[in-house]
ROTORVO-736175 format. One line per 5 residues: number of its first residue (from 1); their letters; for each residue x, y, z of C-alpha. Coordinates in pm, whole numbers. Example, Ala and Ser with C-alpha at 12.3 -4.5 7.8 and 13.67 -1.06 7.14 Angstrom:
% residues 2
1) AS) 1230 -450 780  1367 -106 714
END
This chain:
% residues 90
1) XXXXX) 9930 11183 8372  9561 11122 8268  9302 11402 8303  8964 11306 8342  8724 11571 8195
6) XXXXX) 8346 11628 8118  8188 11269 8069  8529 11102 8027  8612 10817 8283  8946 10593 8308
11) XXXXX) 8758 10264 8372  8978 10056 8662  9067 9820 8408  9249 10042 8181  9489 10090 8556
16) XXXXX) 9540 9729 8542  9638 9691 8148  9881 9969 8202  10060 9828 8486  10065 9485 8295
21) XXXXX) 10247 9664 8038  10442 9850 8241  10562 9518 8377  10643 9316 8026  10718 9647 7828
26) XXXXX) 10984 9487 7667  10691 9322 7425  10554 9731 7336  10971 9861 7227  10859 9943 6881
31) XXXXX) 10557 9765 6846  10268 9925 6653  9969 9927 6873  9599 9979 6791  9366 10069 7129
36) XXXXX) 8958 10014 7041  8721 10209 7219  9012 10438 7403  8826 10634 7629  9099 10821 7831
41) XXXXX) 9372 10678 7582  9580 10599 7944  9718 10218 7815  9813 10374 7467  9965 10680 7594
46) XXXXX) 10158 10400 7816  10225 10237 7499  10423 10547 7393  10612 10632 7683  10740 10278 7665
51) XXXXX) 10892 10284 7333  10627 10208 7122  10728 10312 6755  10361 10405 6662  9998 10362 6847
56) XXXXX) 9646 10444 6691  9393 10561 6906  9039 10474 6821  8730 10637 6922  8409 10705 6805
61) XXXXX) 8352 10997 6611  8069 11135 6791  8238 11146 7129  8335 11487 7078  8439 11566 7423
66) XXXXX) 8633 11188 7496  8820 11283 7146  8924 11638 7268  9010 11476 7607  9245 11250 7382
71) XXXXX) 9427 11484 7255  9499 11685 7564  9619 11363 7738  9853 11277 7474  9988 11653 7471
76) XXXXX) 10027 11679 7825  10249 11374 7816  10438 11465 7514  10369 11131 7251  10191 11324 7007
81) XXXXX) 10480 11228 6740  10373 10846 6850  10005 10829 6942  9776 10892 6641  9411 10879 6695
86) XXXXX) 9207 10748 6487  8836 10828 6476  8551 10598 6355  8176 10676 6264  7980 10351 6318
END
């Protein structure tokens, strides 16, 4: 589940990466991931649900509200112990 708030938008081809992994997640069972320029976080917080031992989530500091719409997403599906973000200031 991916909630879309404020000025936050799940571009179409962050739908397509998840259901890639989805499809081969036998590559993501404890992988470490890194996700640049997250946005809605949905393919890490897919990363996570599919066994992923740890993901970093990286957004630009600034983006207050795409941060705070970060963390929600990864509380409402329950990976905070997995999905870490990471924020960045240039």
């Amino acid at each position: 589940v991916i909630i879309e708030r404020e000025s936050v938008f799940t571009w179409p081809c962050s739908y397509v990466l998840s259901a890639y992994l989805t499809n081969y997640s036998n590559n993501i069972n404890n992988a470490v991931i890194i996700e640049l320029g997250a946005g809605t976080a949905l393919p890490s917080i897919v990363c996570g649900l599919l066994g992923a031992k740890k993901v970093y989530i990286n957004e630009r500091e600034s983006e207050i509200d795409v941060l705070n719409n970060i963390r929600y997403n990864i509380n409402l599906n329950k990976v905070q112990s997995i999905c870490e973000i990471k924020a960045f200031d240039r």
